[in-house]
ZAMAR-361708 format. One record per residue: residue number from 0; residue in one letter; chain; x, y, z of N, C-alpha, C in turn. Coordinates in pm, whole numbers. Layout:
N
{NUM 'a' 'A' {X Y Z} {X Y Z} {X Y Z}}
...
//
This chain:
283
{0 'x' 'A' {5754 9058 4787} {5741 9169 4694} {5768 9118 4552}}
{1 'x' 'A' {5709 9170 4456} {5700 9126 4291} {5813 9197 4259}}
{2 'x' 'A' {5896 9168 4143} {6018 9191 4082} {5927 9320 4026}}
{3 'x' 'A' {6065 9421 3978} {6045 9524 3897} {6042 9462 3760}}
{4 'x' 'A' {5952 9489 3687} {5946 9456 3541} {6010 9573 3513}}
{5 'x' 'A' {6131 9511 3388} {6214 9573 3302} {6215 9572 3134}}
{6 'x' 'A' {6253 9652 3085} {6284 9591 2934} {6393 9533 2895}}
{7 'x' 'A' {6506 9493 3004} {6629 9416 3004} {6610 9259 3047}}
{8 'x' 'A' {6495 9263 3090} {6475 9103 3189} {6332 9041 3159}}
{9 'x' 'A' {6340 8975 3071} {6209 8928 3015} {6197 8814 3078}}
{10 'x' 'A' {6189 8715 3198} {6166 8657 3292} {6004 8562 3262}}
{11 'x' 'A' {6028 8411 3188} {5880 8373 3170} {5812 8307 3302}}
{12 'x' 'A' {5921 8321 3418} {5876 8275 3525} {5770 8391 3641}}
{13 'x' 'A' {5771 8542 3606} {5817 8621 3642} {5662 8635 3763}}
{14 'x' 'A' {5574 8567 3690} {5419 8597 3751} {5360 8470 3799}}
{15 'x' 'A' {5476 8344 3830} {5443 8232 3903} {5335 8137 3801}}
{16 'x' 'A' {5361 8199 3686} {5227 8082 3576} {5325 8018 3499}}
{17 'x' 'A' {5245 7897 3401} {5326 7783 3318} {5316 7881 3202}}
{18 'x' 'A' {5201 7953 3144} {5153 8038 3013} {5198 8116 2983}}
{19 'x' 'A' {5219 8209 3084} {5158 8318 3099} {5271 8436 3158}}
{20 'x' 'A' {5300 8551 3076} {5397 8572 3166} {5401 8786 3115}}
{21 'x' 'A' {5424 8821 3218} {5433 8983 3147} {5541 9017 3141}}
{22 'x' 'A' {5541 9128 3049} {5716 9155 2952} {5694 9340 2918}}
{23 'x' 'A' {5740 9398 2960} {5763 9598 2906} {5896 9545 2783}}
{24 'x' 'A' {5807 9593 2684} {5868 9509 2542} {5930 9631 2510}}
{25 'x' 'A' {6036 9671 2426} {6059 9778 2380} {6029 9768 2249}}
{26 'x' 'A' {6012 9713 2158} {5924 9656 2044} {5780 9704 2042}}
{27 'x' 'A' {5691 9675 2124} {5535 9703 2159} {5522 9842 2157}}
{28 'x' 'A' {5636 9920 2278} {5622 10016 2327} {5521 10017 2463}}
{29 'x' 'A' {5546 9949 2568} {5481 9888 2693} {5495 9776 2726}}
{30 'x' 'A' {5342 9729 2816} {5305 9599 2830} {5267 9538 2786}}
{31 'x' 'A' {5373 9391 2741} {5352 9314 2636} {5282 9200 2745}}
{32 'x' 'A' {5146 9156 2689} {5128 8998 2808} {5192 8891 2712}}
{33 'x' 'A' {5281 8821 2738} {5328 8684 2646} {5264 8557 2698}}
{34 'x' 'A' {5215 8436 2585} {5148 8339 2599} {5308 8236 2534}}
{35 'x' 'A' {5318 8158 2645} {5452 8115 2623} {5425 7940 2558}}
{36 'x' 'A' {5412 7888 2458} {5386 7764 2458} {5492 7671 2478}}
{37 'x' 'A' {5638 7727 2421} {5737 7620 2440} {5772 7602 2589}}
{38 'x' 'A' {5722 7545 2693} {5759 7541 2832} {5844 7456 2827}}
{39 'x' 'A' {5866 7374 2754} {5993 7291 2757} {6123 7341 2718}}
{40 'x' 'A' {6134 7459 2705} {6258 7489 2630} {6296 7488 2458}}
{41 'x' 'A' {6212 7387 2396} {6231 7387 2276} {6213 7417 2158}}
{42 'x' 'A' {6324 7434 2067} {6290 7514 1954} {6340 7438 1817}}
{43 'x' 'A' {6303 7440 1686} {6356 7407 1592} {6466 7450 1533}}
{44 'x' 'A' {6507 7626 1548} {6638 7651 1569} {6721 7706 1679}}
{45 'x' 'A' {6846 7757 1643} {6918 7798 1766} {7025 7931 1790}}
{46 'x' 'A' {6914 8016 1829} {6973 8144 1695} {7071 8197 1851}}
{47 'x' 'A' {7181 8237 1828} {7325 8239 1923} {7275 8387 1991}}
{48 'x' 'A' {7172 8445 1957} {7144 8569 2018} {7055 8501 2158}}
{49 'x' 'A' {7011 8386 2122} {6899 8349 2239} {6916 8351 2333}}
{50 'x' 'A' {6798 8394 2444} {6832 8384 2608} {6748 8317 2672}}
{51 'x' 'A' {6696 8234 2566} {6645 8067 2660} {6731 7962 2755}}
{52 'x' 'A' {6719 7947 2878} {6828 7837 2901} {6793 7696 2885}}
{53 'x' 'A' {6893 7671 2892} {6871 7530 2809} {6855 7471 2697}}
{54 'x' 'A' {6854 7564 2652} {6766 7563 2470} {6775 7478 2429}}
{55 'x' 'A' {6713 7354 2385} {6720 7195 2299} {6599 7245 2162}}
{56 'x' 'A' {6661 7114 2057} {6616 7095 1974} {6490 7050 1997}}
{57 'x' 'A' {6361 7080 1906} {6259 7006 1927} {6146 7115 1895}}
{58 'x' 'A' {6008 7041 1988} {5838 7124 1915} {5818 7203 2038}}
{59 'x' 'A' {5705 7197 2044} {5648 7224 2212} {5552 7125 2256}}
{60 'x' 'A' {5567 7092 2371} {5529 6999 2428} {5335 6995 2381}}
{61 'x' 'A' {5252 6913 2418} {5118 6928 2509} {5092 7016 2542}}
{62 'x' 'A' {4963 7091 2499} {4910 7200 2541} {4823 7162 2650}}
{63 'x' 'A' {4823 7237 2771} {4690 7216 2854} {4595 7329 2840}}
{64 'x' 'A' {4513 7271 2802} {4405 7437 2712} {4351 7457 2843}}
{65 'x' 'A' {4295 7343 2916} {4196 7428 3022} {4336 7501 3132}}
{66 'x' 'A' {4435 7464 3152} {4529 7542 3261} {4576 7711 3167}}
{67 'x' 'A' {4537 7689 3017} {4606 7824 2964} {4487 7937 2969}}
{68 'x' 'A' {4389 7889 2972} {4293 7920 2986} {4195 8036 3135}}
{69 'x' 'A' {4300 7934 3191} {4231 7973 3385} {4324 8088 3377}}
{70 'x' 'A' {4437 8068 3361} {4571 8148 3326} {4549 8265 3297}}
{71 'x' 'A' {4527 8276 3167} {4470 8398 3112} {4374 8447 3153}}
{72 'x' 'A' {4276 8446 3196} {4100 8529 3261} {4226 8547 3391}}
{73 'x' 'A' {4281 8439 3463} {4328 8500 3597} {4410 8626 3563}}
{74 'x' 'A' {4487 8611 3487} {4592 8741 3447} {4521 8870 3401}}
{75 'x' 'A' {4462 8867 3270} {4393 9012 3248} {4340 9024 3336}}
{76 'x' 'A' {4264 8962 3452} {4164 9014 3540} {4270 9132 3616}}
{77 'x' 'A' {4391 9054 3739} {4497 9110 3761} {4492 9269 3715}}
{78 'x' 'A' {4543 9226 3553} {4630 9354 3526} {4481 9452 3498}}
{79 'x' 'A' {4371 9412 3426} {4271 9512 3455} {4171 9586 3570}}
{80 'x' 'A' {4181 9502 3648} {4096 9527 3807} {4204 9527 3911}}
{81 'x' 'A' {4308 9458 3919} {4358 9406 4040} {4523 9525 4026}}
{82 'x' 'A' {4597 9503 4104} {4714 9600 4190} {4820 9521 4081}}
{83 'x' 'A' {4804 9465 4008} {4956 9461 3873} {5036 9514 3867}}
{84 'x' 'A' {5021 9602 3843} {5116 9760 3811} {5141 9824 3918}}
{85 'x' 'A' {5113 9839 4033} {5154 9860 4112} {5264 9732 4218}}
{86 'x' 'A' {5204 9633 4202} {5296 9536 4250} {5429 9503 4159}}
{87 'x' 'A' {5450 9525 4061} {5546 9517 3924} {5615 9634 3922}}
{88 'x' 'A' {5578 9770 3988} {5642 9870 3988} {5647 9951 3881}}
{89 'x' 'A' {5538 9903 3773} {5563 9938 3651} {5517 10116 3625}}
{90 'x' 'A' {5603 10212 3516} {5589 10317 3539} {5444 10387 3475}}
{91 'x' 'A' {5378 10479 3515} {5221 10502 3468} {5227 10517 3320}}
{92 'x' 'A' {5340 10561 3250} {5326 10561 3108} {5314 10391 3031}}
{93 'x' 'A' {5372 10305 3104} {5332 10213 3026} {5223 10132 3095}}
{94 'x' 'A' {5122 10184 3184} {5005 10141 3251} {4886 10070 3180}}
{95 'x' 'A' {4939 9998 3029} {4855 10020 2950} {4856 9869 2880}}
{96 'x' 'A' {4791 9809 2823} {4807 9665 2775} {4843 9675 2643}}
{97 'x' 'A' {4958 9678 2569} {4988 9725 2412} {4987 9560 2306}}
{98 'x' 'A' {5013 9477 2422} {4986 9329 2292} {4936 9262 2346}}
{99 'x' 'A' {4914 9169 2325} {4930 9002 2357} {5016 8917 2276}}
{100 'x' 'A' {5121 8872 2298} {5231 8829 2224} {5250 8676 2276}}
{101 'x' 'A' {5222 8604 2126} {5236 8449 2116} {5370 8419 2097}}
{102 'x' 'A' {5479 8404 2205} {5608 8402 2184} {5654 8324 2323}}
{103 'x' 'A' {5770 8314 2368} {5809 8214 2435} {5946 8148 2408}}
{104 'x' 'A' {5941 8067 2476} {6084 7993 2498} {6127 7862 2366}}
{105 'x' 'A' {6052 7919 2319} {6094 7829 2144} {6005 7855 2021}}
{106 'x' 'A' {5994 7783 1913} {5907 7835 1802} {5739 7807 1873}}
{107 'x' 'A' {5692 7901 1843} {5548 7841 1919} {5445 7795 1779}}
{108 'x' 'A' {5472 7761 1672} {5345 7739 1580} {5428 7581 1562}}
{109 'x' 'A' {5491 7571 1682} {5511 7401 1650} {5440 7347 1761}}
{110 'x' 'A' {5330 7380 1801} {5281 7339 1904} {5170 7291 1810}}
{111 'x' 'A' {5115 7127 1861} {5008 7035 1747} {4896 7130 1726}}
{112 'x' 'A' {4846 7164 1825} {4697 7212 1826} {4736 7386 1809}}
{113 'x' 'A' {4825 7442 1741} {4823 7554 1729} {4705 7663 1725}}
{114 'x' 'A' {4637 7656 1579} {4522 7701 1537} {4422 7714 1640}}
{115 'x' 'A' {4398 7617 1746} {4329 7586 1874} {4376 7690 1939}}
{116 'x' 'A' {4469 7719 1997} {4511 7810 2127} {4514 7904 2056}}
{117 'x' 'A' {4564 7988 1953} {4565 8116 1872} {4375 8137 1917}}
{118 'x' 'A' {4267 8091 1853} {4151 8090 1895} {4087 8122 2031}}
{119 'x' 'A' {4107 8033 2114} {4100 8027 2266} {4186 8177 2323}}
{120 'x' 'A' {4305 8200 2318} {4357 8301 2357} {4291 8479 2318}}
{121 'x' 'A' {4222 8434 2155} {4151 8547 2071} {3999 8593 2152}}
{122 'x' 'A' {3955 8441 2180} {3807 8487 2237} {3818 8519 2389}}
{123 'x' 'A' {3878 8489 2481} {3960 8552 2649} {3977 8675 2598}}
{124 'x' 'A' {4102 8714 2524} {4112 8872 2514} {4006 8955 2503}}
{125 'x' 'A' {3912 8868 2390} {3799 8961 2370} {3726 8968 2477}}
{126 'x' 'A' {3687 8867 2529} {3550 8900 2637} {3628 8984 2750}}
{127 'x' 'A' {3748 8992 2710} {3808 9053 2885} {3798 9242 2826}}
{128 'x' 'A' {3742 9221 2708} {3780 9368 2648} {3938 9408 2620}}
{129 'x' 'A' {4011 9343 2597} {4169 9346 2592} {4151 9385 2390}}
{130 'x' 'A' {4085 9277 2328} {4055 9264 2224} {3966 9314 2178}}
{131 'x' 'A' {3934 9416 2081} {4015 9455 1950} {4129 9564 2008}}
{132 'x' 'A' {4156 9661 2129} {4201 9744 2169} {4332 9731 2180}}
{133 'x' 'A' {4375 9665 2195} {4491 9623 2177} {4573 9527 2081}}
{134 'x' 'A' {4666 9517 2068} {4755 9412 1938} {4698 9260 2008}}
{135 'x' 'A' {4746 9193 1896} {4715 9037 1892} {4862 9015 1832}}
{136 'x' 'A' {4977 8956 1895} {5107 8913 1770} {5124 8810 1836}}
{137 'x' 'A' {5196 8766 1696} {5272 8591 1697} {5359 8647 1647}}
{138 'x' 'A' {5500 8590 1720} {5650 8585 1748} {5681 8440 1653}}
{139 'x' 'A' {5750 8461 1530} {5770 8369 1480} {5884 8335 1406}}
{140 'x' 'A' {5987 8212 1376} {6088 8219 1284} {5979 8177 1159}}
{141 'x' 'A' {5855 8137 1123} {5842 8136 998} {5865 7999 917}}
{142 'x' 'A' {5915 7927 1026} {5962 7805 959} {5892 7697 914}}
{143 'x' 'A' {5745 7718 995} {5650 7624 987} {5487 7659 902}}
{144 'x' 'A' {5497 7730 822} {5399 7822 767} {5372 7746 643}}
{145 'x' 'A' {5412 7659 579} {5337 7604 516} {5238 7447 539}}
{146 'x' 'A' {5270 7471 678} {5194 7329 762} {5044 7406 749}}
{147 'x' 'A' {4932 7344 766} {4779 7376 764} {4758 7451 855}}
{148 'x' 'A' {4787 7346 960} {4726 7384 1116} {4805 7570 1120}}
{149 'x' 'A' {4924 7591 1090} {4938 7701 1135} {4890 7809 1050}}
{150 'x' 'A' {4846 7781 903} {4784 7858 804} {4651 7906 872}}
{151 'x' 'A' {4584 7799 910} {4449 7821 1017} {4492 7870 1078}}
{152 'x' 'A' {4581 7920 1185} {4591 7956 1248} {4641 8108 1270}}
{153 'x' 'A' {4709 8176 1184} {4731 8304 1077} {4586 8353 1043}}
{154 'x' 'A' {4452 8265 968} {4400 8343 1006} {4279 8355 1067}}
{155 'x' 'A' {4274 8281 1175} {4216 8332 1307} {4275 8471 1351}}
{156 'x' 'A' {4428 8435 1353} {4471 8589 1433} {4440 8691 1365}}
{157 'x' 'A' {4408 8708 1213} {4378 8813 1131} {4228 8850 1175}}
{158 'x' 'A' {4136 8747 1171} {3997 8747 1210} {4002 8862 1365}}
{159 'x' 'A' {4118 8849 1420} {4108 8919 1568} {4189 9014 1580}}
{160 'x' 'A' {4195 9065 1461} {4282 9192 1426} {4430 9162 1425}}
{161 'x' 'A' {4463 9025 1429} {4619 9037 1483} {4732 9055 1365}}
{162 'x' 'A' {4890 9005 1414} {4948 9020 1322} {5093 8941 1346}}
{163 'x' 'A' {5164 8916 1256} {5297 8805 1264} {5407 8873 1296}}
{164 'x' 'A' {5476 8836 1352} {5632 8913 1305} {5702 8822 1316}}
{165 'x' 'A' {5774 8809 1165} {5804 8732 1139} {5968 8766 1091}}
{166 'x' 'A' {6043 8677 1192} {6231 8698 1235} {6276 8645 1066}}
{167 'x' 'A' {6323 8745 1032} {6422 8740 900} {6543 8804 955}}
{168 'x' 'A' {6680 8716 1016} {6761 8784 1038} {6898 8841 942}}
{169 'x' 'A' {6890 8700 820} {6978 8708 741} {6898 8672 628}}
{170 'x' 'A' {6964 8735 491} {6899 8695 379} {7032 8615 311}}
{171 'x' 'A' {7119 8552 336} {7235 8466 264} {7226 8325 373}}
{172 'x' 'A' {7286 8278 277} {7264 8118 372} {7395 8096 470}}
{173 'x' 'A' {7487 8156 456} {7596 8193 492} {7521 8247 681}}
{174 'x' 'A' {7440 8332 655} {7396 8454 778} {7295 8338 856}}
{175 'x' 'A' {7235 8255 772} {7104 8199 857} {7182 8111 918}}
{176 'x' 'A' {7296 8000 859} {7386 7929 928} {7430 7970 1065}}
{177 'x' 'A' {7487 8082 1079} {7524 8144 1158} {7458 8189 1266}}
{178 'x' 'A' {7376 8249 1250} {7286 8350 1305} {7187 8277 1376}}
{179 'x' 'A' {7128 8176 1320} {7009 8093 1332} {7001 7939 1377}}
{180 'x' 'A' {7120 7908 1290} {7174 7762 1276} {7035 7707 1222}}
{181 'x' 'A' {6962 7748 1122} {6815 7702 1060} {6908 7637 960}}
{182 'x' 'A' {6812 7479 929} {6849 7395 820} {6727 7437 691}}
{183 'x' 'A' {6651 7521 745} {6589 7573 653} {6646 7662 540}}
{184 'x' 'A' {6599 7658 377} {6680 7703 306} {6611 7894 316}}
{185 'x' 'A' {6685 7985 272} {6651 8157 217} {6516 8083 198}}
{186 'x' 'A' {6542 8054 15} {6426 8016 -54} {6252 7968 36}}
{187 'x' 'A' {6270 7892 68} {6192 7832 207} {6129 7939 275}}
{188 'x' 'A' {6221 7976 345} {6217 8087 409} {6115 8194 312}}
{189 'x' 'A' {6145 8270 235} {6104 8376 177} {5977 8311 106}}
{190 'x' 'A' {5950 8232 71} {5836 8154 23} {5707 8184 149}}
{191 'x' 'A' {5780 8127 264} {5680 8142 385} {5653 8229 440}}
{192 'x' 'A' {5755 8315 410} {5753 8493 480} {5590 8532 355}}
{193 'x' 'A' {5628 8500 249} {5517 8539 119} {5387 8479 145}}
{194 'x' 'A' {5372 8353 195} {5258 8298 226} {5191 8358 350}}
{195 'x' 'A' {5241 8395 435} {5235 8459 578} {5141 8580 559}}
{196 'x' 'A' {5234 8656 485} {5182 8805 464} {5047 8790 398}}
{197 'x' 'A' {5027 8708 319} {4900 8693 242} {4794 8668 328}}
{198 'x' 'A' {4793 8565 378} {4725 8528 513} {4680 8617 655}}
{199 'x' 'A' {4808 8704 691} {4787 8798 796} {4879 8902 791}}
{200 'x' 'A' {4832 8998 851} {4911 9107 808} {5041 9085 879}}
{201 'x' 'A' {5144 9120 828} {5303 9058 873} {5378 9145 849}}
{202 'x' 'A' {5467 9162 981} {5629 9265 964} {5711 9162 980}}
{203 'x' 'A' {5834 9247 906} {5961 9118 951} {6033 9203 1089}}
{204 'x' 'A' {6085 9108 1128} {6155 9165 1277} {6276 9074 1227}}
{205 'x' 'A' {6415 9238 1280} {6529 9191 1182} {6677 9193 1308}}
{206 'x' 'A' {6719 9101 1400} {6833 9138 1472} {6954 9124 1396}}
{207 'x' 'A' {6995 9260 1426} {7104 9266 1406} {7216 9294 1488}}
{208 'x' 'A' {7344 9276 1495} {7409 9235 1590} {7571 9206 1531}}
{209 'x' 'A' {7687 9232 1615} {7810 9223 1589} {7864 9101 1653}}
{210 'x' 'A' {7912 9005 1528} {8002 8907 1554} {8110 8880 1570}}
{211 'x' 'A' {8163 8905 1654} {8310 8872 1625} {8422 9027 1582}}
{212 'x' 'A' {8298 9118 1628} {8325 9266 1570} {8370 9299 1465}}
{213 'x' 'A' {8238 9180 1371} {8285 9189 1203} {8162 9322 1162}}
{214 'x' 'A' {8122 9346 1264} {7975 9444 1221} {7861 9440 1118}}
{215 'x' 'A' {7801 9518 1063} {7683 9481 1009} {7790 9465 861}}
{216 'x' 'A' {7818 9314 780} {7899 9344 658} {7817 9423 550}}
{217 'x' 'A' {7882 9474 433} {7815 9522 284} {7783 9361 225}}
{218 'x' 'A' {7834 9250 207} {7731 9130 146} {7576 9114 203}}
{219 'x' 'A' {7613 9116 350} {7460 9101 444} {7396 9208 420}}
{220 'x' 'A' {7397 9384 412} {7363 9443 395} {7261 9491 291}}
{221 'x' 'A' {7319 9418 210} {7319 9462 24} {7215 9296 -47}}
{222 'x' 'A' {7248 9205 61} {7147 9084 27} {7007 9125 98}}
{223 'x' 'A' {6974 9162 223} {6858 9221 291} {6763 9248 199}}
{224 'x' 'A' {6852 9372 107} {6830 9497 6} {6700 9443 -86}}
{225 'x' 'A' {6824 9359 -123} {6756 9266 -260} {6660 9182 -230}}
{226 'x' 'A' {6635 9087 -113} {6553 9031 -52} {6399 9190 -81}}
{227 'x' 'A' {6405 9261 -19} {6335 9360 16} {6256 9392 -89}}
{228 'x' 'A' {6328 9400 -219} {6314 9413 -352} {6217 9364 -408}}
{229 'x' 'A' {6261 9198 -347} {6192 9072 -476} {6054 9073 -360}}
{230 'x' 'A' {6079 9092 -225} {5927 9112 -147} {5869 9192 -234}}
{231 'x' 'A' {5882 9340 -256} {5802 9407 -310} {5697 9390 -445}}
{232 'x' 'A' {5788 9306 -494} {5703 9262 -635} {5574 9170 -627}}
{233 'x' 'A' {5593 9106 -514} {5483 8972 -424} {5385 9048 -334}}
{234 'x' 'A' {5412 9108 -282} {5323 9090 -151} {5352 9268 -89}}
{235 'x' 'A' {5276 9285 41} {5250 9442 122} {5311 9402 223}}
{236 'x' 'A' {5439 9386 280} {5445 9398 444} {5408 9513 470}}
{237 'x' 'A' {5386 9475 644} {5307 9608 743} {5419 9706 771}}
{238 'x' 'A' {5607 9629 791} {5661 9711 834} {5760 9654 891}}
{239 'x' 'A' {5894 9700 928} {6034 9652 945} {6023 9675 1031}}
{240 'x' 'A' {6094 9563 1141} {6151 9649 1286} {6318 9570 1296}}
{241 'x' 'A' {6367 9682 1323} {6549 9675 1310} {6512 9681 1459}}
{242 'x' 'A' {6625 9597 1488} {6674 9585 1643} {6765 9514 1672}}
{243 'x' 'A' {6871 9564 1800} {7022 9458 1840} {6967 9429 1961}}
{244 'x' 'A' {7089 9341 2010} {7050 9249 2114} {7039 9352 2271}}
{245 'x' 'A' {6988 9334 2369} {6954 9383 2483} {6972 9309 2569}}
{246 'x' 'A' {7014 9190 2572} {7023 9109 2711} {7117 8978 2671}}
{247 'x' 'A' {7180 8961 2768} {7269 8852 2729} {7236 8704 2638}}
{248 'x' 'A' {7320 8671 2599} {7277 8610 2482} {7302 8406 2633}}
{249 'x' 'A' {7229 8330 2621} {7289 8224 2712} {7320 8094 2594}}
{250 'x' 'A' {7389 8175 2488} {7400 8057 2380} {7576 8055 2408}}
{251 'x' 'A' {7652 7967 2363} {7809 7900 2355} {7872 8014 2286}}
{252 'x' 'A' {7775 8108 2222} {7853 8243 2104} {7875 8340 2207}}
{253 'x' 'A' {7767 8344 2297} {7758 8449 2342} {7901 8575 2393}}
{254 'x' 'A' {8002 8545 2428} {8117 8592 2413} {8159 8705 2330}}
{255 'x' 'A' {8103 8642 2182} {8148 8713 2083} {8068 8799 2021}}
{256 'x' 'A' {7948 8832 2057} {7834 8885 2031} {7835 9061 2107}}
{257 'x' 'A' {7794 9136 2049} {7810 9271 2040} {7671 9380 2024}}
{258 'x' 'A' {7608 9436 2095} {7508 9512 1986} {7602 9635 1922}}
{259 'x' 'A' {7499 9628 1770} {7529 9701 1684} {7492 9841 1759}}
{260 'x' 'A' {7593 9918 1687} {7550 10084 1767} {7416 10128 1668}}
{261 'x' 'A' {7357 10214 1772} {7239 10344 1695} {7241 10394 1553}}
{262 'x' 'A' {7412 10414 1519} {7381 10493 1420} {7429 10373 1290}}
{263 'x' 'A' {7462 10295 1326} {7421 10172 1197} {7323 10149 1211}}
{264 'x' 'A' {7204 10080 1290} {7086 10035 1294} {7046 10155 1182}}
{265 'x' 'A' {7055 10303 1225} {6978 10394 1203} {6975 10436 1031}}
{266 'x' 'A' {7120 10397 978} {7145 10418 843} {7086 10307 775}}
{267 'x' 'A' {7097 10179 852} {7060 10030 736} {6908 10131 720}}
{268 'x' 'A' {6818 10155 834} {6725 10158 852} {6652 10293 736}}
{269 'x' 'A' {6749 10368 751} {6738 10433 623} {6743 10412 481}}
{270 'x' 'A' {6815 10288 470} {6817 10288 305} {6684 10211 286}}
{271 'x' 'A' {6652 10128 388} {6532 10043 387} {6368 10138 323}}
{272 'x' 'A' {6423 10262 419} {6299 10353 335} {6303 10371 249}}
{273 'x' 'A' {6408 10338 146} {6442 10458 26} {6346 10365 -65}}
{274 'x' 'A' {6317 10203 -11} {6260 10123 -66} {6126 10160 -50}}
{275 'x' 'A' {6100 10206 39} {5938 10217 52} {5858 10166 134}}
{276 'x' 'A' {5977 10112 272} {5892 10064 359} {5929 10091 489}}
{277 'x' 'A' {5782 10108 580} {5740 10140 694} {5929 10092 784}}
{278 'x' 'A' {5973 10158 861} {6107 10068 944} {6073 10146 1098}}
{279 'x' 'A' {6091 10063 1166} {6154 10101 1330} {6234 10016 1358}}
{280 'x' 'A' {6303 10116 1458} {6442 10065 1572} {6455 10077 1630}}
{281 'x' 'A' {6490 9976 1713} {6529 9961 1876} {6692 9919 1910}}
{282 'x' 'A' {6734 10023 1955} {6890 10010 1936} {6930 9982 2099}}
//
């Protein structure tokens, strides 16, 4: 018998593929299909919320295009013709395909041939009819956006309606240290968040989360703000999504880690409008 798909247990093993894996996202709002490239575990940072095991430093391995490939036609076929949802247990309201999400067990636009599989994955969706009807997203820290290959590759996904979301968890270097352990600088950072958006349409996706039950501070709060600010003068994001953690964290922090309650998410999330932009939360 197939596991119950949950929105607590995001499992990339869960459908017996290397690629390929289904996820009831609470983010999406349903069934998210995820295209997982880091199969090795690895990522460029190491953000203490993560629930990768093993998590090492590093890219993603070798792509095998023709195995991601068989992968995918085998899977949408599944979930569009075949007993999916009924073998997954999944409930009739989310009976429905809401993304395709380029995300996984580490940064995935560090994979060489990026631009390549963003493509390949775009034209499968489409012929399966998945595509334009549904989302196209890439799960991203952002870190690698001024490399080519992934600029090409931004916008292919735009070409296929898609879109970035792109993890801004802290705007102080103090928070990314922490939070992220990125040797990447703000600056950096917000440069590529700017190049991103230009390229494809882009939300930031923002965890937030209690350390040490220091809670969401007024410095972190009030830097976001201003971050938010100097976006506005540059560029259109699509839209904020506030969210705390949901599943155990399998990082060395994890101990000390907390989700933030509803009604902080719900206030940051409010002043965020006062700015003028689109916010959701998942508390």
């Amino acid at each position: 018998m197939a596991p119950v798909l949950t929105t607590t247990s995001h499992d990339r093993d869960v459908a017996g593929l290397k690629y390929v894996y289904p996820v009831l996202s609470r983010r999406a709002g349903g069934l998210s299909i995820g295209i997982n490239f880091n199969t090795n575990n690895a990522c460029n940072w190491r953000c203490i919320y993560c629930q990768v095991p093993g998590l090492k430093i590093g890219a993603a391995p070798e792509m095998d295009f023709q195995l991601l490939e068989d992968e995918l036609r085998f899977f949408l076929e599944d979930v569009l013709k075949g007993d999916f949802y009924e073998r997954f247990q999944i409930p009739g309201n989310n009976r429905v395909i809401k993304d395709i999400a380029i995300s996984g067990n580490g940064e995935p636009t560090s994979l060489k041939e990026f631009d390549r599989a963003v493509a390949l994955i775009g034209k499968i969706a489409t012929e399966a009819g998945v595509l334009p009807w549904s989302n196209f997203v890439l799960i991203t820290n952002g870190s690698l956006v001024h490399q080519l290959k992934v600029q090409n590759g931004l916008k292919i996904l735009k070409a296929y309606g898609g879109e970035v979301w792109f993890k801004f968890d802290s705007a102080t270097e103090s928070g990314r240290r922490l939070i992220n352990n990125a040797g990447q600088s703000y600056r950096v950072s917000l440069e590529n968040l700017m190049l991103s958006a230009r390229l494809c349409p882009t939300k930031l996706q923002t965890c937030l989360l209690d350390y040490k039950k220091h809670g969401l501070s007024a410095k972190e709060r009030q830097a976001y703000l201003d971050m938010l600010k100097t976006i506005k003068e540059h560029i259109s994001l699509k839209g904020i999504m506030l969210y705390t953690i949901a599943r155990p964290s399998l990082q060395p922090e994890a101990g000390m880690l907390e989700k933030l309650p509803a009604e902080t998410l719900n206030a940051f999330a409010d002043e965020i409008r006062c700015l003028g932009f689109d916010v959701s939360v998942s508390a």
